[in-house]
C-alpha atoms as one frame of an Amber mdcrd trajectory, in Angstrom:
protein
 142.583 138.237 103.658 142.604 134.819 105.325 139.457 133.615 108.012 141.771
 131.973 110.180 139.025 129.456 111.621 137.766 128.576 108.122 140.581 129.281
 105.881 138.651 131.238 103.542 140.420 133.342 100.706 138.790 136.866 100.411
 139.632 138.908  97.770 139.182 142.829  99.233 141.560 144.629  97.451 138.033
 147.024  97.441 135.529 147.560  99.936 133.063 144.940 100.266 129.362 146.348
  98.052 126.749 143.365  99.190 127.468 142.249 103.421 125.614 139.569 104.917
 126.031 139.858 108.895 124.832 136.899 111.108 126.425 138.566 113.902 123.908
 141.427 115.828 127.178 143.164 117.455 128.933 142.676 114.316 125.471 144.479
 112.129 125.890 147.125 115.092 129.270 148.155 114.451 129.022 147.945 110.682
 126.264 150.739 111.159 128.455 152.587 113.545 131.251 152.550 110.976 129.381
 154.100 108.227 128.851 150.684 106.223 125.106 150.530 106.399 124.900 150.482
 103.037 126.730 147.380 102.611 124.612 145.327 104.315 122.285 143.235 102.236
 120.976 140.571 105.179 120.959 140.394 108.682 119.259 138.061 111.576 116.153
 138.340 113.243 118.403 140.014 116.197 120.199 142.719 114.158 116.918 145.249
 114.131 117.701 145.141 118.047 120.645 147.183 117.633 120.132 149.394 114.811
 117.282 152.139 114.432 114.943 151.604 112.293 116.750 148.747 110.366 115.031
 147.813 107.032 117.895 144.799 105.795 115.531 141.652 104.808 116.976 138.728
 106.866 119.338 136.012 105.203 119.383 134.129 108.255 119.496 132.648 111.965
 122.187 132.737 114.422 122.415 128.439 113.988 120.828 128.019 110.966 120.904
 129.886 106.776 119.998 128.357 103.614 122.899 128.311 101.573 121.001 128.962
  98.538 118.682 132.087  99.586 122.433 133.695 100.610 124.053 133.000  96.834
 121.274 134.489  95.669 122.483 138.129  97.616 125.602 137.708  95.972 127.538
 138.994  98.858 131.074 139.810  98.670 131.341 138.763 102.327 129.285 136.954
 105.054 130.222 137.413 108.986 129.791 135.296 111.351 131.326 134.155 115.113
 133.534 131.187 116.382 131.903 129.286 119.122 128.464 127.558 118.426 128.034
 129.633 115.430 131.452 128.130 114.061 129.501 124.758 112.680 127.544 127.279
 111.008 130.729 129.301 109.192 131.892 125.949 108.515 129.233 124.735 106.483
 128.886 128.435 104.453 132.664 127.630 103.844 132.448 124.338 102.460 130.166
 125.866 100.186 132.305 128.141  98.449 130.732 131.219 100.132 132.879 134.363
 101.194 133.006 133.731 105.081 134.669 135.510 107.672 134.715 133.914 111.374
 135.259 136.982 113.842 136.328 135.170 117.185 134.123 135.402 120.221 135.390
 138.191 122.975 136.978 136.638 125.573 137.175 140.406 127.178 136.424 143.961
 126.346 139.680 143.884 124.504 138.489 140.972 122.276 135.423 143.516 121.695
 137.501 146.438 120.463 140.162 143.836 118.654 136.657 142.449 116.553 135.820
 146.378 115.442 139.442 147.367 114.315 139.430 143.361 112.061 135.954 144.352
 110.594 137.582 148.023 109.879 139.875 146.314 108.112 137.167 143.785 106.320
 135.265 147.345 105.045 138.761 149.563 104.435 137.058 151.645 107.256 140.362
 151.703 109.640 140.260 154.794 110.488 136.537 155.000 111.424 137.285 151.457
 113.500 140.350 153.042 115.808 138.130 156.266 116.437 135.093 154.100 117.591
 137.554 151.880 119.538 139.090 155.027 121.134 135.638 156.484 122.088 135.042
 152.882 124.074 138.353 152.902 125.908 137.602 156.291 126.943 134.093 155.261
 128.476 135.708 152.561 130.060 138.412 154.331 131.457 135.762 156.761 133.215
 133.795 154.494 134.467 137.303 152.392 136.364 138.175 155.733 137.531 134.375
 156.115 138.857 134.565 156.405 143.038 132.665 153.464 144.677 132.263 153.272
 148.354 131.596 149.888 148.027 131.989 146.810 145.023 128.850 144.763 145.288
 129.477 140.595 144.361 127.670 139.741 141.563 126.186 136.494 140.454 125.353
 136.082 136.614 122.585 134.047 135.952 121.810 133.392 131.820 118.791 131.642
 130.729 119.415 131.307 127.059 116.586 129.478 126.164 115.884 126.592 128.601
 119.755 126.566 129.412 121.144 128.102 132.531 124.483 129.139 131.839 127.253
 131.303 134.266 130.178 133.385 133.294 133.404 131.879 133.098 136.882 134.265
 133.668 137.048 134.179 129.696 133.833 136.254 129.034 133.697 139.722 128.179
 130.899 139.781 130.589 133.005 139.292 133.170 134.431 142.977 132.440 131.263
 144.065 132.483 130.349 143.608 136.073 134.104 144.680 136.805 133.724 147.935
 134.736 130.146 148.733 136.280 131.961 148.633 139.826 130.853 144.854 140.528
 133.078 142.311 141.868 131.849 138.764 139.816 131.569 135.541 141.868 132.127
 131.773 140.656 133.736 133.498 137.685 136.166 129.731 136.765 139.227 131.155
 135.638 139.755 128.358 132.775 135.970 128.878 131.057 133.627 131.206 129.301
 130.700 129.787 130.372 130.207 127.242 132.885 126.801 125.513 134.001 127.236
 126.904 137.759 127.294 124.790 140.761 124.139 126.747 142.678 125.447 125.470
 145.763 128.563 127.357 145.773 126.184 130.068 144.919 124.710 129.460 147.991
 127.935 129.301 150.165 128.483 132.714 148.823 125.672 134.536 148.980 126.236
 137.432 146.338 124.540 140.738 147.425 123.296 141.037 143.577 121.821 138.463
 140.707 122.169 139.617 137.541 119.711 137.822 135.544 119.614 137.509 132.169
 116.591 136.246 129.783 114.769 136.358 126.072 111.656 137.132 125.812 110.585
 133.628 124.115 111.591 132.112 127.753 110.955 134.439 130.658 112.263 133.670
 134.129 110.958 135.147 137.193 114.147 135.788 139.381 112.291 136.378 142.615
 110.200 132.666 142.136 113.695 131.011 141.055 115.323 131.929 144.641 112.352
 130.836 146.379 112.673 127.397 144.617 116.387 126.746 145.706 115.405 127.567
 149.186 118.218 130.700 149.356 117.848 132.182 152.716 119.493 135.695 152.518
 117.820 138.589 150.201 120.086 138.865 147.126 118.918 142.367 145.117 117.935
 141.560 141.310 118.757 142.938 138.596 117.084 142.065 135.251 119.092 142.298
 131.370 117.320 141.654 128.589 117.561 141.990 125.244 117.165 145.514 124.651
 119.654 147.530 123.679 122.027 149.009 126.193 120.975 146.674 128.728 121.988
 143.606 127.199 125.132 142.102 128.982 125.298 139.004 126.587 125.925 141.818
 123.447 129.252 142.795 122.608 128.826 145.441 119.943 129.648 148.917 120.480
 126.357 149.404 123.010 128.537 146.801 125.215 129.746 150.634 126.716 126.400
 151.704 126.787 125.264 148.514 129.085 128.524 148.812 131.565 126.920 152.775
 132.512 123.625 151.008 132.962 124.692 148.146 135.052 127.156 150.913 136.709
 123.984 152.474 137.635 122.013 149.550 138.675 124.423 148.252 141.553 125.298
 151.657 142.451 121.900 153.812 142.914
């Protein structure tokens, strides 16, 4: 098989033995497919997402020494496209067995990234049920009666950076899916910085704010600052698992029924 963004030759005619995941969703679904065992290094972030994970970690999200991941010997290393992709690039210039799953642009991109890594592991079978199980959830919640779609901002302090959600975010699906209607969602990006006084011209009836735990934001103190008049309810994501809308493993279904829950109490 062929990593299409780093044109990386792998060589599975067997099931990977020794995985190194840089990718928390990606960790997640390995787990979920029955390829624990495979993994030999995760992130910091992976132990999030799986119970009681004892993996030692190989490496950041941004940043791996290229000589402390020879030494795992792994048959295969995963990580994402976007800002990770400088990352994968490097790993691949080094001769290392890298695979570049593509960030979701929507729930589909989600299941599409668990039937390639069934493929990666020879675990097909095990990817399509898991995928199946999702597109059932998902299909109960659309079908879910709402009296009423609340509009939803989608505020995302990742670190110091405040960041939006474009049209081409999985996240967007996720406020859709939990009966939300998302506003300043730009069609043409993932995500945007937004423009807080369209924000303002809109007035969404919910924030949903997103934070880590290294840089806390309080949501109420934030409005207060940019002088919003009206009374937008808050909802708070964090990193936790099955409450974390910036996660796209398979808990991504587990987060829509929370968020479903939060706008409609």
């Amino acid at each position: 098989m062929t990593c299409p963004l780093h044109g990386t030759r792998l060589d599975l005619s067997t099931p990977p033995r020794r995985v190194i995941s840089l990718v928390s969703s990606a960790t997640e679904a390995l787990f979920e497919l029955g390829c624990g065992d495979a993994v030999v290094g995760v992130t910091p972030y992976c132990g999030r997402y799986v119970d009681g994970l004892q993996v030692p970690i190989a490496g950041d999200y941004l940043k791996a020494d290229i000589a402390s991941l020879r030494a795992l010997e792994p048959d295969l290393i995963l990580v994402t496209s976007g800002i990770q992709a400088t990352l994968g690039t490097r790993l691949a210039e080094a001769g290392l067995p890298v695979y570049a799953l593509p960030l979701p642009a929507s729930r589909f991109g989600i299941l599409e990234n668990q039937i390639t890594l069934g493929g990666l592991m020879h675990r097909v079978a095990e990817a399509r049920v898991l995928c199946t199980r999702m597109e059932a959830g998902f299909a109960e919640l659309i079908a879910t009666p709402t009296t009423h779609r609340p509009t939803v901002f989608i505020e995302m302090w990742c670190g110091r950076h405040l960041r939006g959600i474009g049209g081409l975010s999985f996240i967007h699906d996720l406020i859709e899916l939990a009966g939300g209607v998302p506003v300043l969602a730009v069609a043409s990006e993932a995500y945007p910085t937004p423009d807080l006084n369209a924000v303002a011209a809109l007035a969404p009836e919910v924030i949903l704010l997103f934070q880590e735990p290294e840089h806390p934001v309080d949501g109420a103190a934030l409005i207060a600052e940019r002088g919003w008049t009206w009374s937008p309810r808050l909802i708070d994501s964090d990193i936790t698992k099955g409450r974390n809308i910036i996660h796209d493993g398979p808990s991504y279904l587990e987060t829509a029924r929370w968020l479903s829950k939060q706008l409609h109490p």
